[in-house]
C-alpha positions in Angstrom: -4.3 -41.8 83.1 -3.1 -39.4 80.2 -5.3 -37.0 78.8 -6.4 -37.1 75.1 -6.9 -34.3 73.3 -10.2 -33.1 71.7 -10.3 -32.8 68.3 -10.6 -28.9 68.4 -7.1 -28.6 70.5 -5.5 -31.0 67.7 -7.4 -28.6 64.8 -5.3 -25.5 66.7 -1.9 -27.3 66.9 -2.3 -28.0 63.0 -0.1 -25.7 60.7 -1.9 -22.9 58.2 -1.6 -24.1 54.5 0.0 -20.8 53.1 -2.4 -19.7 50.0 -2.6 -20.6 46.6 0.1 -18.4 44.8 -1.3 -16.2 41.9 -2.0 -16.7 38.5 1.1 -15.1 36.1 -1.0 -12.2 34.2 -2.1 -12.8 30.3 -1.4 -11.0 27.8 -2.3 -11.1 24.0 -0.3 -12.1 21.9 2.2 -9.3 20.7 2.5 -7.5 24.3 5.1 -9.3 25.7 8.7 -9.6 24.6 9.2 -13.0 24.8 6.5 -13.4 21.9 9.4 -11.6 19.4 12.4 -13.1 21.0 15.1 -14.1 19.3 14.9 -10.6 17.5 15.9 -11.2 13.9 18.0 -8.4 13.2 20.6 -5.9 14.3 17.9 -3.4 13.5 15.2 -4.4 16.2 18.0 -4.6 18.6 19.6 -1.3 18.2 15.5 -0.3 18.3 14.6 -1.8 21.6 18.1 -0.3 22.7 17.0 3.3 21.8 13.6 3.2 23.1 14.8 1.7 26.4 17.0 5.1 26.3 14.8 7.5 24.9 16.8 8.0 21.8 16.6 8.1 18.1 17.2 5.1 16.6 19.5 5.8 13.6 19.5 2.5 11.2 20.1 4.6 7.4 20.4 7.8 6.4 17.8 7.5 3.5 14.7 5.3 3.0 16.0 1.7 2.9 14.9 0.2 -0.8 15.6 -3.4 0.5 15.2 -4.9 3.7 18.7 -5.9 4.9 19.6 -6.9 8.5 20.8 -3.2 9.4 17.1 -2.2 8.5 14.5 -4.3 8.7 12.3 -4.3 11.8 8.9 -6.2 11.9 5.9 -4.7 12.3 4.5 -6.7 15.0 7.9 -6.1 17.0 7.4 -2.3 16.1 3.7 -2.1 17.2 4.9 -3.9 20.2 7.1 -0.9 21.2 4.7 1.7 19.7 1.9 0.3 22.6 4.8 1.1 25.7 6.8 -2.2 25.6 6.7 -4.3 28.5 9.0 -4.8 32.0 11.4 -6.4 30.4 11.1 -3.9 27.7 10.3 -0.9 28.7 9.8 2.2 26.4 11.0 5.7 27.2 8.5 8.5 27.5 10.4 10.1 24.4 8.4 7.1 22.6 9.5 5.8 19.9 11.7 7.2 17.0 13.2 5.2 14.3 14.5 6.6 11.3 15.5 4.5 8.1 13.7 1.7 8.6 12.0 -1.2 6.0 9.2 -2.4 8.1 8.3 -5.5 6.7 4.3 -7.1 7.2 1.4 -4.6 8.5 1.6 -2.4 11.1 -1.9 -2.1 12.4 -2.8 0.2 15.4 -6.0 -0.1 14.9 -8.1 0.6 17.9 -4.9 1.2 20.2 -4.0 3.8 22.5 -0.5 5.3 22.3 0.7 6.5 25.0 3.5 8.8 23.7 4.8 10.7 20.4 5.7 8.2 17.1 8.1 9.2 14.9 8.6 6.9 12.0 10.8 8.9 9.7 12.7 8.0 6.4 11.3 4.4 6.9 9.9 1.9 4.5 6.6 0.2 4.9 5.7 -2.7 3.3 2.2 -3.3 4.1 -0.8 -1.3 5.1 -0.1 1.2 7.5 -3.4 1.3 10.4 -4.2 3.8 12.6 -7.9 3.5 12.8 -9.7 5.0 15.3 -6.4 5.0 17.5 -5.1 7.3 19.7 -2.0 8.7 19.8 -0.9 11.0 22.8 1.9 14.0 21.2 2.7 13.4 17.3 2.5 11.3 14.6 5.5 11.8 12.2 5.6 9.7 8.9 8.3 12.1 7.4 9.8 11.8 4.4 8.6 7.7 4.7 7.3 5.3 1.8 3.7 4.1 2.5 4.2 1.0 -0.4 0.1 0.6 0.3 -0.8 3.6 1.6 -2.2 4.8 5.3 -5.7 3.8 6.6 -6.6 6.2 9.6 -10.3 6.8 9.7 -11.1 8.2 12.8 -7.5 8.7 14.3 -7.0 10.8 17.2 -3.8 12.7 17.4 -2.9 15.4 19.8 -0.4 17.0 18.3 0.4 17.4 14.4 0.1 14.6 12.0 3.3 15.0 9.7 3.5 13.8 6.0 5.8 16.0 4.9 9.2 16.1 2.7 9.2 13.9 0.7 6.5 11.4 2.0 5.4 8.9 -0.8 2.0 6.8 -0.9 1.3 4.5 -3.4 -2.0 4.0 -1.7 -4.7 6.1 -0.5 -3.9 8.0 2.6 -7.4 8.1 4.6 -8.1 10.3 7.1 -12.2 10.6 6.9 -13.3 11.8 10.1 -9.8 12.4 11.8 -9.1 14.4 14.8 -5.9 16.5 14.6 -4.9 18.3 17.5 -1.9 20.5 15.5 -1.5 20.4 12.0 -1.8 18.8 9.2 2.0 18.4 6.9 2.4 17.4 3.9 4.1 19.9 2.6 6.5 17.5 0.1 4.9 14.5 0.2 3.7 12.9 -3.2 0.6 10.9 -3.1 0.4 8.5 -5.8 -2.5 5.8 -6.8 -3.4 4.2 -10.0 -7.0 5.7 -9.6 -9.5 6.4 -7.1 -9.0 8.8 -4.3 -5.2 10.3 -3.4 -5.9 11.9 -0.4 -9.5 12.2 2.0 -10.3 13.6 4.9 -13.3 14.2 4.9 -15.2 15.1 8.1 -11.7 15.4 9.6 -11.1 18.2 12.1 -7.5 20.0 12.7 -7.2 22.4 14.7 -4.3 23.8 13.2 -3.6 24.5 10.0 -3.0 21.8 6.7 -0.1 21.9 4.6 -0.3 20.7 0.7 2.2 22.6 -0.6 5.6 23.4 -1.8 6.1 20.2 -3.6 3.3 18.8 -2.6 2.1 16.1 -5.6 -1.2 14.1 -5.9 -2.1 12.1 -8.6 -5.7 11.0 -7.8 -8.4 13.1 -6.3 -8.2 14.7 -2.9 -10.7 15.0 -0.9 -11.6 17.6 2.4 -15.7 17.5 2.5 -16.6 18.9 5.1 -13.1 19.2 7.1 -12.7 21.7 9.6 -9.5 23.6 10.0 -8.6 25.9 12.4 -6.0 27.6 11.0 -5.4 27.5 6.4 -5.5 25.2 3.9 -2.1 26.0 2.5 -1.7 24.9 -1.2 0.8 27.3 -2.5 3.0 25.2 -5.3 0.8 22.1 -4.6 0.2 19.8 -7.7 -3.1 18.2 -7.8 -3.5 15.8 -10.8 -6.8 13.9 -11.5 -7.2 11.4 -14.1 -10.6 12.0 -13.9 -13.0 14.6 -11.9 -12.3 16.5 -9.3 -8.6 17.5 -8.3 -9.2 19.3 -5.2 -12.6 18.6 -3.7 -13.3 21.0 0.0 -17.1 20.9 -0.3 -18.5 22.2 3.2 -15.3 23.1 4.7 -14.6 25.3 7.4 -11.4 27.2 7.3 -11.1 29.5 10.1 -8.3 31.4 8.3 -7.2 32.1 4.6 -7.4 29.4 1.5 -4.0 29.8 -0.3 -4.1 28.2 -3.7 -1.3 30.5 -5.3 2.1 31.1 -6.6 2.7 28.0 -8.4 -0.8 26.0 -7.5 -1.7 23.6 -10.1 -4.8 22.0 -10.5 -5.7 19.6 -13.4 -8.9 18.9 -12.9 -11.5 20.8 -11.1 -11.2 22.4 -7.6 -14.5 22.6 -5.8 -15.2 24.7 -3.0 -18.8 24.3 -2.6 -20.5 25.9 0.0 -17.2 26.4 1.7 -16.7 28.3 4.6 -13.6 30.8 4.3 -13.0 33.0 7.5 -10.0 35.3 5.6 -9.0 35.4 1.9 -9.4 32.6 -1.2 -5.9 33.4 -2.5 -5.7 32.1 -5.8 -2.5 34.9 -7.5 -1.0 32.7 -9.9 -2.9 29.6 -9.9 -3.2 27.3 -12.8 -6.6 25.9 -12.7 -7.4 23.7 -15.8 -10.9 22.4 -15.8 -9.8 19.5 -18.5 -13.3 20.7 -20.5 -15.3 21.8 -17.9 -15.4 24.1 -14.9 -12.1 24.8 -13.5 -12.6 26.0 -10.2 -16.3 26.3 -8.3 -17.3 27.7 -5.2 -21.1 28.3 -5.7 -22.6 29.0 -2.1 -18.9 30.0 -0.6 -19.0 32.3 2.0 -15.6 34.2 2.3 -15.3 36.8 4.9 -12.0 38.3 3.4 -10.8 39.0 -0.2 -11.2 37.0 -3.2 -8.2 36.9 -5.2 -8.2 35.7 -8.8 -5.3 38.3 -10.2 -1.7 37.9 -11.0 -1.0 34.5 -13.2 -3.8 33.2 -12.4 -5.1 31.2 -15.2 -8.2 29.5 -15.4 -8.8 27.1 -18.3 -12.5 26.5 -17.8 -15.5 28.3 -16.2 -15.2 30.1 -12.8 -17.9 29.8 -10.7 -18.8 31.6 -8.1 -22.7 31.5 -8.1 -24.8 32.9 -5.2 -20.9 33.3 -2.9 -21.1 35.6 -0.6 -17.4 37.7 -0.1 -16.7 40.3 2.3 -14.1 42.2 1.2 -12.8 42.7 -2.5 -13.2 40.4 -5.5 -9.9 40.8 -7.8 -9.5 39.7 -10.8 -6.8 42.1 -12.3 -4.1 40.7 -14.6 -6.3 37.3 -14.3 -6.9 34.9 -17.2 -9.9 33.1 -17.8 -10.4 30.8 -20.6 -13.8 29.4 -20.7 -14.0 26.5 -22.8 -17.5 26.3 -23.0 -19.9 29.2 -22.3 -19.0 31.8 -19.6 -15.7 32.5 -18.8 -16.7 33.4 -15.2 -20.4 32.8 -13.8 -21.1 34.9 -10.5 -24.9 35.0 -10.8 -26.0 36.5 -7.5 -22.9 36.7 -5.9 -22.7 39.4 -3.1 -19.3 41.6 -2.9 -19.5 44.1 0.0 -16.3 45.9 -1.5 -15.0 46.0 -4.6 -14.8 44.3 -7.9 -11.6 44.8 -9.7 -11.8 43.8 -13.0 -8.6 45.3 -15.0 -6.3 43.7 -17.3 -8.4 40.7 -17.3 -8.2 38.7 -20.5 -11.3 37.4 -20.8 -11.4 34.5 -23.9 -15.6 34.2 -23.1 -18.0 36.4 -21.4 -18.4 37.1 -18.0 -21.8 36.7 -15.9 -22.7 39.0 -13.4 -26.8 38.4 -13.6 -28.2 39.6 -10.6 -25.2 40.3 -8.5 -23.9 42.9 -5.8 -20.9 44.8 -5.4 -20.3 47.6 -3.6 -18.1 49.5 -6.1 -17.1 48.5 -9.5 -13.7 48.3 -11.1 -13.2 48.0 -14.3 -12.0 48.9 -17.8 -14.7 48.4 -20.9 -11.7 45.7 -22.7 -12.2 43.3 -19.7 -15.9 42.6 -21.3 -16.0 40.3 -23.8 -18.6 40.5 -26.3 -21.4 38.1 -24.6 -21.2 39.3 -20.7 -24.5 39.4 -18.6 -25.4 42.8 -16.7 -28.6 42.1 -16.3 -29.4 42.5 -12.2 -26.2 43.7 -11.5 -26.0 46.1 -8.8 -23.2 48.5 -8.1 -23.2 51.6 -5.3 -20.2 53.8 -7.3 -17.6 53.0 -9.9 -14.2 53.5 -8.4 -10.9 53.5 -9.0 -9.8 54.5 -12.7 -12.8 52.8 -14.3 -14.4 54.8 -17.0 -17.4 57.0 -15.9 -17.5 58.9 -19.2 -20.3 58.4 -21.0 -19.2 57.0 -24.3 -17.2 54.4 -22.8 -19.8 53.3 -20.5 -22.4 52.9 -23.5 -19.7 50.9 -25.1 -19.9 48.9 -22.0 -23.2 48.7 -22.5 -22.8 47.3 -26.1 -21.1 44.3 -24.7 -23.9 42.7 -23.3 -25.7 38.9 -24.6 -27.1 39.7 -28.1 -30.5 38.8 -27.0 -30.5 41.0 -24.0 -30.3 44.0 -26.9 -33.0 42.9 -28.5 -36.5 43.7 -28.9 -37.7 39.6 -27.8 -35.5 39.4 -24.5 -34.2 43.4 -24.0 -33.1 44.0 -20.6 -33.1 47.6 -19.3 -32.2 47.2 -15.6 -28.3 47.4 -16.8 -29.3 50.9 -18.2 -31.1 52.1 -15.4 -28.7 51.2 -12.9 -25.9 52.8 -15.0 -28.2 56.3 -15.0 -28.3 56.0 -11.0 -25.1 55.6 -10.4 -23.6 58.3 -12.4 -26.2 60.5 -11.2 -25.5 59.8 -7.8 -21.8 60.6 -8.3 -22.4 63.5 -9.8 -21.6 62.7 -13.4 -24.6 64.2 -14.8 -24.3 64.8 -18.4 -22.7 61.3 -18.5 -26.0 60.2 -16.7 -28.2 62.0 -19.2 -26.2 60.7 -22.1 -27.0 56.8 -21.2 -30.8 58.0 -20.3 -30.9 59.0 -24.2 -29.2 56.2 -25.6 -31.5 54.3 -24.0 -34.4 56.0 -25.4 -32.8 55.7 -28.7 -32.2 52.0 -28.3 -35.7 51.3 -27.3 -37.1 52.8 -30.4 -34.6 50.9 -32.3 -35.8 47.6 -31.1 -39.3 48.4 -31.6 -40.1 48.6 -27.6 -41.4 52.2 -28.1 -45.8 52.1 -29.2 -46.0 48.4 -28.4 -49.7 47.3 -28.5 -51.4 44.1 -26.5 -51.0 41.2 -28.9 -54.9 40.9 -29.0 -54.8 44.0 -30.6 -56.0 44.0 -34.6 -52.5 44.5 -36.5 -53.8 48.0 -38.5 -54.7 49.7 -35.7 -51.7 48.3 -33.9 -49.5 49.4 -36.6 -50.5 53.0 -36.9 -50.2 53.1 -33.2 -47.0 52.1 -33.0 -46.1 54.3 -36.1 -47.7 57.6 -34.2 -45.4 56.4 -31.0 -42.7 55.9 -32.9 -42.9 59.3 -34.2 -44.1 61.3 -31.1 -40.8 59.5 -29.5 -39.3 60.4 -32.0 -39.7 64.6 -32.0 -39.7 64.4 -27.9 -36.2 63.0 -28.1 -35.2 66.0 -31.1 -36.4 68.7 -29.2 -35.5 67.8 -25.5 -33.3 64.9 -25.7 -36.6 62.8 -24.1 -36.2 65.5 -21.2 -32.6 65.1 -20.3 -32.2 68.4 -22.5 -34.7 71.4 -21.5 -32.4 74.0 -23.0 -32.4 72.5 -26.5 -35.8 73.0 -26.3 -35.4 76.5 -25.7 -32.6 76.6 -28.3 -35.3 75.5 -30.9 -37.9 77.8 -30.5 -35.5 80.8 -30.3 -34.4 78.9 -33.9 -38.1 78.9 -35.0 -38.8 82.3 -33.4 -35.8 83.7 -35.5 -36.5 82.1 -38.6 -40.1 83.1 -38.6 -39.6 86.2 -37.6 -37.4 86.9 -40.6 -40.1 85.3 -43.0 -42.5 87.2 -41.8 -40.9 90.6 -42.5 -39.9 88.6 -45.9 -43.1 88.1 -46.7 -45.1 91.2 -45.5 -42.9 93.1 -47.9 -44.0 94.2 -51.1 -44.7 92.6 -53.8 -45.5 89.4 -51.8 -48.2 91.4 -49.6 -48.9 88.8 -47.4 -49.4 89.5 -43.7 -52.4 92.6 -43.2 -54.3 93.6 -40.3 -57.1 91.4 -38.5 -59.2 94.7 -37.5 -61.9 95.3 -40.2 -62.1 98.7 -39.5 -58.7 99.3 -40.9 -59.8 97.9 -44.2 -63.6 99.8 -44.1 -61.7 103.4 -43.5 -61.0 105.4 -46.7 -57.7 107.0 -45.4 -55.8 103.8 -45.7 -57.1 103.0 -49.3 -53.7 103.6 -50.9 -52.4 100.5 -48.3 -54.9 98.5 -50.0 -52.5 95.6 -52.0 -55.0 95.4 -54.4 -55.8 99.0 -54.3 -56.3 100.9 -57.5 -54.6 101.9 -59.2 -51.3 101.4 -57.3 -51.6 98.3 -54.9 -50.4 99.4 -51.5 -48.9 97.5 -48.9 -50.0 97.4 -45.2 -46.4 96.8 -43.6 -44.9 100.3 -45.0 -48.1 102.0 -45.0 -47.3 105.6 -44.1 -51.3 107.1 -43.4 -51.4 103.9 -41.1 -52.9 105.7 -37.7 -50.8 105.2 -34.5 -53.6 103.6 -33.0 -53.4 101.0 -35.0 -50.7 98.4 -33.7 -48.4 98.4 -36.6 -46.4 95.4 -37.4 -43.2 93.9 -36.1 -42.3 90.7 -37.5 -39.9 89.3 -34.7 -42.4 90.7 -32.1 -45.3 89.1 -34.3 -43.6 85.6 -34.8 -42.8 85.8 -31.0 -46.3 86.4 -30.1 -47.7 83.6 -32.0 -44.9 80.8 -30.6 -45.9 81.5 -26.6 -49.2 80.8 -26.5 -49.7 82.4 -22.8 -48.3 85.6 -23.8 -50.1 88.2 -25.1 -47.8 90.7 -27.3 -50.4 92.6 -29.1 -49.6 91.7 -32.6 -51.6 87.9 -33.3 -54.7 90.0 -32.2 -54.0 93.1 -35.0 -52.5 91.1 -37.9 -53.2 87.7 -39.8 -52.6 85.7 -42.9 -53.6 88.2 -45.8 -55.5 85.1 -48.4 -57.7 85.8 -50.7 -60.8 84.2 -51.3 -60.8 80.0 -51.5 -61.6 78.0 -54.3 -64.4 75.9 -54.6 -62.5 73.1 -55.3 -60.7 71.4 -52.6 -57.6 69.8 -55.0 -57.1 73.5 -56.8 -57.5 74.8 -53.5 -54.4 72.7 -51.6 -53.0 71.8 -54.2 -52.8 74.6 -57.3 -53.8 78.0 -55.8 -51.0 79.0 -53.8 -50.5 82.2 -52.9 -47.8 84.1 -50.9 -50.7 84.6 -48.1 -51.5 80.9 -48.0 -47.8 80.3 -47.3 -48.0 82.8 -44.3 -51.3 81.2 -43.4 -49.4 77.6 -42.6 -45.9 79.3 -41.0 -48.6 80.9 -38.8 -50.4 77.4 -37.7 -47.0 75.4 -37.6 -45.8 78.1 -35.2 -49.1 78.6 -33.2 -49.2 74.4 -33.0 -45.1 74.3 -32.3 -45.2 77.1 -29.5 -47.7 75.2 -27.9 -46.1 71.7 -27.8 -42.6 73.0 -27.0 -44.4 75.1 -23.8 -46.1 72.6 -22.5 -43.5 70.0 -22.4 -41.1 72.5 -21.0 -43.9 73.1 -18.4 -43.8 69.3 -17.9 -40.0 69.1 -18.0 -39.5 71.8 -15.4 -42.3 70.2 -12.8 -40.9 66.7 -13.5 -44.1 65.1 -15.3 -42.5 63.9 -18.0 -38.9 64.3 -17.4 -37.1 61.0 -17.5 -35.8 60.0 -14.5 -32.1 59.3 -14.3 -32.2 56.7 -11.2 -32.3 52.9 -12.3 
């Protein structure tokens, strides 16, 4: 009987069912070549040609101002290429470079990776132009291309330079806010143009090179690079920015490793903000044009600049300059530099700090500059670049260098130049004075020094700061107070030049001790009589009778008296008048001989007034010189051990 199989033999003699084939693979729409087939033009086919052979696709020679069938290449197609293509399209790793295209609809990369360099050059877009937040792996070249709406790349990540350069043209805003360039930044050329609102931002960007917005460069509209960072310089040398309204050039917070170049044909109209900037070389601003359009042409309050500042040369600032509280490294230079402040100061640098030099020659200044309370560690200057107006006050200096004035009479006139009210006696401000003393002192130009200490002096009195009383004070007493200041001041600065002169003090009691000498003899000669020795015993003797003046009955005198003993100290009238000026020295004659008066009046208004006699005129040259000698020794003893000596330091 056969044998039947079990139904696990006839499971084992059964065929395998092969397995399920798999799924094609999806793709968006856009990735795969078939989605843009037929291509439309000659264009995209001599494009997916050239990218298939890593070479330059060549469709004009200049940007296309029409689309025409040798040109015009969709944007979708293009992105589709731009994103590596697909098997059946495959892009070389030279990526993609098309030159002369019109690129009709949007191209938007936003969001994409891109895996090699893009180089879309001479080319006409349409539409928007997207790059946010993509990434893009070598370059990104947009040279000499029209952006019809402009370029939106907030956030775009590029590993190489960004190019927008020779002749780019954007009628839209080119963003860049928060960008990450890994080369530089061109757009050297390129002409940014929008009916209003922003030109050019980048704020928050970072580019690690250098950024180019010169040589042609052209905005119209504001640009904008708060708080960028840049490795290398902002180069802006022949750049034209052009606001309607606002700021031209705004770089608040920046970091710029290297050197701010805003020269040589720069134009700003509008202002140029710098604001708290961060400059690790030179602001370079020779031959500039800054025009503030009725304000402040160029500000960089809070700057910190670790180089030179250069504002000399054609520049030309028609506005205020303001540099308040910067900090500069190296020089600040402002030679053959013109600043035209419309309004107010023609250059504010209140506290600014200048470890080297200021150079301030040449300048044409149409308003005043304002140095209140800065530093500089030597000033250079001529007296014409002051207008009339200028604030001094605070200003600190170590020397004055260079062939600035240190000359006395130039400095005052310096001095001269300051605000009005800072000159007078409400608001007068004597640290510019002081500081002017110091320094001359301290490089050695003492007379110079001395000169300013007593113009000062002088120019206190004028103003009325000299015998100033509390105000609680009752005005009479006040006033003669002041008036006996005044006049103390006065004589102190006469005789001793407020103690900056010691020697004319000598020089004027040698005068007094001369003159009165001479009157003295003048007067102790007969018939005037006047001058007769102290000693009674001269006068109580009856050998010297016949010296008697009033001696009868020839009146003697007592100066050419011949039976005059030797013991007697007879009378010399320089020795006497020198005897009575220096109070500490003791000559012999004040002691022997005196005033020869007769006897007072009763009456006190016959006595001071009507009965004058040649003794009473002897009698008060003897107390002026006694009172005289005394004040001129005892401020030359003060002079001398620096009591009352003015100090020159500030």
């Amino acid at each position: 009987m056969p044998r039947v199989a079990t139904p696990r033999v006839q499971n084992r003699l059964k065929p395998r069912r092969p397995p399920p084939a798999p799924l094609p693979a999806l793709k968006a729409h856009g990735r795969s070549l078939s989605d843009f087939l037929p291509l439309v033009s000659k264009a995209e086919e001599r494009l997916l040609a050239a990218c298939r052979e890593g070479e330059r696709a060549r469709l004009g020679a200049t940007v296309p101002t029409a689309p025409t069938d040798d040109t015009r290449v969709r944007a979708g197609f293009l992105r589709f290429l731009l994103l590596g293509g697909d098997e059946r399209a495959p892009v070389h790793e030279h990526g993609v470079r098309l030159y002369g295209a019109w690129v009709s609809g949007t191209l938007d990369l936003g969001g994409c990776f891109v895996p090699s360099s893009v180089a879309l050059v001479q080319s006409h877009f349409e539409g928007l132009l997207v790059v946010r937040d993509a990434r893009v792996t070598g370059l990104l070249a947009l040279e000499g291309s029209w952006l019809s709406q402009g370029l939106m790349a907030d956030g775009l990540q590029v590993s190489s330079d960004l190019v927008l350069r020779n002749g780019v043209k954007a009628k839209g805003e080119v963003r860049l806010l928060g960008a990450q360039i890994g080369g530089d930044l061109e757009c050297s050329g390129g002409q940014f143009d929008v009916k209003e609102g922003d030109a050019l931002s980048a704020d928050r960007a970072v580019v690690k090179g250098s950024v180019f917005l010169d040589d042609g460069f052209l905005a119209t509209g504001k640009v904008r690079l708060l708080g960028v960072q840049i490795g290398g310089n902002l180069a802006c040398r022949g750049g034209q920015f052009e606001a309607k309204e606002g700021d031209a050039l705004s770089a608040d917070g920046a970091v710029v490793k290297g050197s701010v170049f805003l020269y040589f044909g720069f134009r700003a109209t509008g202002q140029v903000r710098l604001l708290g900037a961060q400059i690790g070389s030179n602001l370079e601003c020779r031959g500039g044009q800054f025009e503030g359009k009725g304000g402040d042409a160029l500000v960089a309050d809070g700057a910190v600049v670790k180089g030179d500042v250069f504002l000399r040369e054609g520049f030309k600032a028609t506005g205020r300059v303001r540099l308040l509280g910067a900090q500069i490294g190296g020089n600040l230079e402002c030679r053959g530099g013109q600043f035209e402040g419309t309004e107010g100061d023609a250059l504010s640098a209140e506290r600014v700090v200048v470890k080297g030099a200021l150079f301030l020659q040449g300048v044409k200044p149409a308003a005043c500059f304002n140095f209140s309370h800065a530093e500089v560690g030597v000033l250079v200057d001529d007296v014409a670049a002051w207008a009339p107006g200028s604030v001094l006050d605070g200003l600190r200096y170590g020397a004055i260098g260079g062939e600035a004035p240190t000359n006395g009479a130039e400095r005052l006139e310096w001095l001269s130049r300051q605000k009005a009210a800072h000159m007078g006696e409400e608001d007068f401000r004597p640290q510019p004075w002081r500081q002017l003393q110091k320094v001359l002192r301290e490089m050695g130009h003492t007379e110079d020094a001395k000169q300013v200490g007593m113009a000062f002096e002088d120019k206190r009195r004028e103003i009325g700061r000299v015998g100033q009383s509390p105000p609680s004070t009752w005005w009479p007493v006040a006033a003669f107070k002041r008036g006996v200041a005044r006049a103390v001041h006065y004589g102190f600065g006469k005789l001793a030049g407020y103690g900056f002169r010691p020697m004319r003090l000598m020089g004027w009691m040698a005068a007094v001790w001369f003159l009165w000498g001479a009157s003295y003899w003048f007067l102790a000669l007969p018939p005037r009589n006047a001058l007769a020795p102290s000693n009674p015993l001269v006068f109580q003797h009856p050998a010297y009778a016949e010296c008697l003046p009033d001696g009868e009955p020839t009146p003697g005198n007592w100066f050419l008296c011949a039976p005059l003993r030797g013991e007697y100290a007879t009378l010399s009238p320089f020795v006497y008048s020198l005897d009575i000026l220096l109070p500490l020295v003791d000559l012999g004659q004040e002691k022997h001989w005196g005033a020869y008066v007769v006897t007072p009046k009763a009456g006190a208004g016959e006595e001071l007034l009507i009965h004058w006699t040649w003794g009473h005129i002897a009698r008060q040259l003897i107390w002026f010189e006694t009172l005289f000698g005394w004040v001129c020794s005892l401020l030359l003893v003060a002079i001398v051990s620096g009591f009352a000596r003015r100090s020159d330091e500030g």
